[in-house]
N, C-alpha and C positions, 0 to 999 in steps of 0.2 A: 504494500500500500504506500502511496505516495502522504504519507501523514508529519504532519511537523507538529510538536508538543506546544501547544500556543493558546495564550489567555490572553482575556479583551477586557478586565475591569482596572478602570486608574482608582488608582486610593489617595494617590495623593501626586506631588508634582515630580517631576525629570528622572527622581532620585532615589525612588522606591528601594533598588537595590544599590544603594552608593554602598554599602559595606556587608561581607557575607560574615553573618550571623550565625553562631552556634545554638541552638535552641535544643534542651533538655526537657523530656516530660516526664518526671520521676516518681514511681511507685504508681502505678497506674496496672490495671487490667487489658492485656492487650489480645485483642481478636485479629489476627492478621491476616484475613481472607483464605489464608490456602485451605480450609477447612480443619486444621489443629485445633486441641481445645485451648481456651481461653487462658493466657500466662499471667494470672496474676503478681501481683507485686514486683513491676518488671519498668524497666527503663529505655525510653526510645529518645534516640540522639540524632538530629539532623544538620549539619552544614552545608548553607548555602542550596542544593536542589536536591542534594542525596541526604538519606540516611545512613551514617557511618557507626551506629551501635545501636543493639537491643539485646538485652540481656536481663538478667536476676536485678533489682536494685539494689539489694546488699553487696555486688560483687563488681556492677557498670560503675567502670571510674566515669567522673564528669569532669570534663577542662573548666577550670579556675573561669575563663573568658564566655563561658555559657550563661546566656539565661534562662531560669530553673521556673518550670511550669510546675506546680502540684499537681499529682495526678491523683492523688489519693481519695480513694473511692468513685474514682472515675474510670473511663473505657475509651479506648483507641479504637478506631476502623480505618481501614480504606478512606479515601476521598470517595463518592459516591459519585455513579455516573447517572446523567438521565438520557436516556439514547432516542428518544423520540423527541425535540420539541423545535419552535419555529421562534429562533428569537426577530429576528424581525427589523433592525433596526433601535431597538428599546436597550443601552447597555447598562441601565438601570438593574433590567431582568438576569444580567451577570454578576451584576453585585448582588441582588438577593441570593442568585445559586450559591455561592462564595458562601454570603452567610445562611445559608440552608445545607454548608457541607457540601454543598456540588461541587467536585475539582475539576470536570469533563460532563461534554454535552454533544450529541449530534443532531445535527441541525439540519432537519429536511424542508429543500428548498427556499432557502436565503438567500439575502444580498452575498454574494461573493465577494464584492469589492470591499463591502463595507467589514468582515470578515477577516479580508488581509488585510487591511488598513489596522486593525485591532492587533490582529498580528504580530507585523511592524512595530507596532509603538512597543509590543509587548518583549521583542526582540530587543529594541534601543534603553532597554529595562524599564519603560515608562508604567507599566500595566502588569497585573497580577490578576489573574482569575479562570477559569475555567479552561480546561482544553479544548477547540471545537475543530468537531471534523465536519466536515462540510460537503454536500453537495454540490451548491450554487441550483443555478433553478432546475423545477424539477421536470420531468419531461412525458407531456400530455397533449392531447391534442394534436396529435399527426395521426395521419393517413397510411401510410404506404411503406414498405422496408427500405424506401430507399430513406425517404425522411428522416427513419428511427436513426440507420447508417452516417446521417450526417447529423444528427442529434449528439448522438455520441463524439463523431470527430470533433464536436464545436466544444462540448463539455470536457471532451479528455484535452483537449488544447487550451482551455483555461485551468490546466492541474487540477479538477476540482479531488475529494477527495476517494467518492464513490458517486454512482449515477444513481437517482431517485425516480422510482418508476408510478405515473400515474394513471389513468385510464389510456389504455390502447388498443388499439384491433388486434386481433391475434398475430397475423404475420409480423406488425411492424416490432409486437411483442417479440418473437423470437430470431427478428434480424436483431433485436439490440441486446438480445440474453448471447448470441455468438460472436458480435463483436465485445463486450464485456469481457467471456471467458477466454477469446484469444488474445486480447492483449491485457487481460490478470487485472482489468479493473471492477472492484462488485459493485451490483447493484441489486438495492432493498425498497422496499415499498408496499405499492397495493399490486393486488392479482387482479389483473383485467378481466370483465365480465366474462366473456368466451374465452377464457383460457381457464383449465382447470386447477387447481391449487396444486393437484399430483403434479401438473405439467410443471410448472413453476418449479416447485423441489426438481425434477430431474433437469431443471434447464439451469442450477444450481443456485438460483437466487441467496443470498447471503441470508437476508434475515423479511420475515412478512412480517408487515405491521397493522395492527389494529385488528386483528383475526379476518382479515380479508381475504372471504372465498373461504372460508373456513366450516359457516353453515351450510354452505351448497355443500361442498366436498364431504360432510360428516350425512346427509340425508340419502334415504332411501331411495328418493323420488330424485337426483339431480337429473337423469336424461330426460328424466319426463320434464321438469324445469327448466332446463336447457333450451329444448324442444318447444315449452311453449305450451304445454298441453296442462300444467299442473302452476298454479299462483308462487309465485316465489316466497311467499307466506310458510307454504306448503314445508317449508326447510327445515325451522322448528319444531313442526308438528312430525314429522320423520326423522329425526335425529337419530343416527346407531350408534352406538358407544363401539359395538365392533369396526363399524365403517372408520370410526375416527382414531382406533385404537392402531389400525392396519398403516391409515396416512399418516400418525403419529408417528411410530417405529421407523417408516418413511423417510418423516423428516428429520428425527436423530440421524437413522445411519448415514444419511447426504449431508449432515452438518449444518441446513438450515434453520439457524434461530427462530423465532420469535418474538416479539416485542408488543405482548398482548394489550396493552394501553388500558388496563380493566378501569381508571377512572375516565376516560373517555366514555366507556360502556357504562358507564352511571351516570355521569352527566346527560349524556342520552336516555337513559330512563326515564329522569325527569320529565319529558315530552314523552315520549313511547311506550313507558311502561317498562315493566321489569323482565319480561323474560328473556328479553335480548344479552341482560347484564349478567342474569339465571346463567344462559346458557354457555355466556364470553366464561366467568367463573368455573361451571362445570370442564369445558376444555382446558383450561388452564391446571384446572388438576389431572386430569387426564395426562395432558403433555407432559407433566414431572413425573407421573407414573412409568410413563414413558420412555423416556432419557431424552426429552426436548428439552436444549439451552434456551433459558427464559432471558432475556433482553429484559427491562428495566425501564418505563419508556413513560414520558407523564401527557404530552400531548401536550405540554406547557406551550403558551403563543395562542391557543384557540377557546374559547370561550372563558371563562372566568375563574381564572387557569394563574394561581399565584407561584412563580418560580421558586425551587425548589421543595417548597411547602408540598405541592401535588405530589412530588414524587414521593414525599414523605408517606401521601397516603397512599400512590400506591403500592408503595412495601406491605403497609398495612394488607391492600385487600389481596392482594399474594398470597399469604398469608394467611387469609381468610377461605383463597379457592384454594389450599390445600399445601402450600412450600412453609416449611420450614422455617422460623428466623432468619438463623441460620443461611437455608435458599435463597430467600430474599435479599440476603445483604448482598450475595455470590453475587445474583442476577444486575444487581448497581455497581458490582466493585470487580472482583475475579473475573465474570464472563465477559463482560465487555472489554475487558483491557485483553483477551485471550480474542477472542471475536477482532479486534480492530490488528491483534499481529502486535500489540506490546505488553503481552506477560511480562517481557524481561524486565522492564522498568517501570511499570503500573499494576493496578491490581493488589496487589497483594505488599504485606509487610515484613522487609529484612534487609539489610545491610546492605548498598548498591542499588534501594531504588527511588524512585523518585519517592521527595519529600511530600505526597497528598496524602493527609492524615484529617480525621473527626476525633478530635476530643471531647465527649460525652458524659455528661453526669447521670446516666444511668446506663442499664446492662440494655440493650439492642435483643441479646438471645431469650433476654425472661421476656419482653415484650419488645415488639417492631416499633411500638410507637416512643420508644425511646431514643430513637435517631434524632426527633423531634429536641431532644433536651443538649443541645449542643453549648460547650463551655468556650470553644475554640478550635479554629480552621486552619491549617497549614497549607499553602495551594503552591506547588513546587518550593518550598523550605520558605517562604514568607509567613509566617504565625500568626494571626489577625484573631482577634474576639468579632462576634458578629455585631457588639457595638460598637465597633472602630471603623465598620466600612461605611462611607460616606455614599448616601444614593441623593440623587436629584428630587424635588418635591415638586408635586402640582403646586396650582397660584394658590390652592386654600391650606397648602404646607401639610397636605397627607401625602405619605411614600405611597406611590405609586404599585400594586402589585399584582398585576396583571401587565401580560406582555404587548 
């Protein structure tokens, strides 16, 4: 992947990193994504973007020149990713991530420019906040393979990061699923009406978002839906748990994600009713039954959608359709850093990786909703309390929080 580790929120002026900083967070309980239990009473030591110590606190020396965070009775995680949302222009919505724990975010179909412009600045050490991998805009509304064919030449020529797929005709859908896998760029999205969800997995799509084509694909009646003969209604009411259990297994073995957005699918309730949110939930347990990688994803940017906050709750309802604490942290911190191709330096916590850490006053494993209790944010070795990041205010002097 063509991806460069890059944050877009300024804190403050020119000089954010004028000097690298030792930062110690001492006796502290640490959960550090790869799935080990919890190391109590334990010491994490960052310089400048890496972590250079984690160990026992009785035993972690600390350099004289550190400053010493308490951690006691507190909890370490990952920086938490949210892999679905549309910031939009608002870098307001990066400062909240920041102080909502967000340290990485993917961002389907965005300004680009505006994007690398953040970049830059974040590169000239100007800006601290989030990683964002990026599509640039997404790609809907063509016709023909030939279209899709130069959709892609346009997007992979502005480096974007991966290609975001929106409604297409079937062909022009798998001229640009073959230009993708031949020159190793992914693309994730929605599944086009006439294309089947199985198709999608074998044409290796990286990750489905929002369970799109996922009803169709789990019902009895799809040819007849398809076809035209039987209401699209008809999906829910035919649901197989076999049907879905066969394209689950599916979609583990070909290593396509997904990225179920289940508070998308409640805020949809609202207006529609519940059995859509019913059913997004019911699959989502499924797919962990499964060995489907769950993706992490808040839909932050579209309706009233407060950054990082949402994502918060969707760990929650994760949770709720059947993962684990546990799962759900993976799904914001381990899978996605594994998923994007930087395990090595993201994801997870120990010596050598990048510095994105949640400092937490309560344990995340006895309850999800304790991600929400956040004491302090490290976003590449920069240590911020989430009172210290300065956001922009409307004229009536309320933060802004919605994207």
């Amino acid at each position: 992947m063509r991806l460069a580790l890059a944050a877009g929120v300024l804190l403050s002026g020119p000089a954010v990193f004028a000097a690298v900083a030792t930062v110690a967070i001492r006796d502290a309980t640490i959960i550090d994504g790869t799935g080990a239990p919890p190391r109590p009473h334990s010491t994490i030591i960052f310089r400048g973007e890496r972590i250079i110590a984690l160990g026992p606190a009785r035993t972690t020396r600390i350099p004289k020149s550190a400053r010493v965070i308490n951690g006691r009775g507190k909890y370490v995680i990952p920086g938490l990713w949210d892999m679905h949302v549309h910031i939009a222009g608002n870098r307001d919505a990066l400062a909240l991530c920041i102080a909502s724990g967000v340290t990485g975010v993917r961002d389907m179909g965005g300004d680009l420019a505006q994007i690398g412009a953040w970049r830059k600045a974040m590169e000239r050490r100007e800006m601290v906040g989030p990683h964002i991998v990026a599509s640039g805009p997404a790609v809907g509304g063509i016709k023909t393979p030939d279209e899709a064919r130069r959709a892609f030449d346009r997007l992979d020529g502005m480096d974007v990061d991966f290609i975001d797929v929106l409604a297409l005709p079937r062909q022009a859908f798998f001229a640009l699923a073959e230009q993708c896998r031949h020159w190793r760029l992914p693309f994730a999205g929605q599944v086009p009406d006439d294309v089947q969800a199985a198709e999608a997995i074998e044409e290796r799509m990286g990750s489905i978002e929002q369970l799109s084509g996922m009803f169709l694909a789990c019902s009895t009646e799809e040819p007849e839906i398809r076809a035209g003969r039987a209401p699209q209604s008809r999906a829910l009411d035919t649901f197989s748990e076999h049907r879905a259990r066969e394209l689950f297994k599916r979609c583990a073995l070909m290593e396509t994600r997904q990225t179920p957005a289940l508070s998308y699918w409640e805020r949809r309730a609202r207006r529609k009713g519940q059995r859509e949110f019913l059913a997004a939930s019911r699959m989502v347990g499924l797919m962990r039954e499964c060995g489907v990688q769950i993706l992490a994803g808040s839909d932050a940017g579209h309706g009233n959608t407060a950054p990082g906050k949402t994502l918060h709750h969707e760990l929650e309802l994760l949770v709720q359709a059947g993962l684990t604490p546990a799962e759900a942290l993976r799904a914001a911190t381990a899978e996605p850093a594994k998923f994007l191709g930087w395990d090595e330096s993201l994801g997870t916590l120990k010596p050598g990786m990048v510095a994105d850490l949640v400092l937490l006053d309560a344990d995340p494993l006895s309850d999800i909703r304790n991600v929400s209790k956040i004491s302090g944010v490290a976003a590449r070795g920069e240590y911020v309390t989430p009172a210290s990041i300065p956001t922009r205010r409307s004229a009536s002097g309320r933060m802004k929080h919605s994207l």
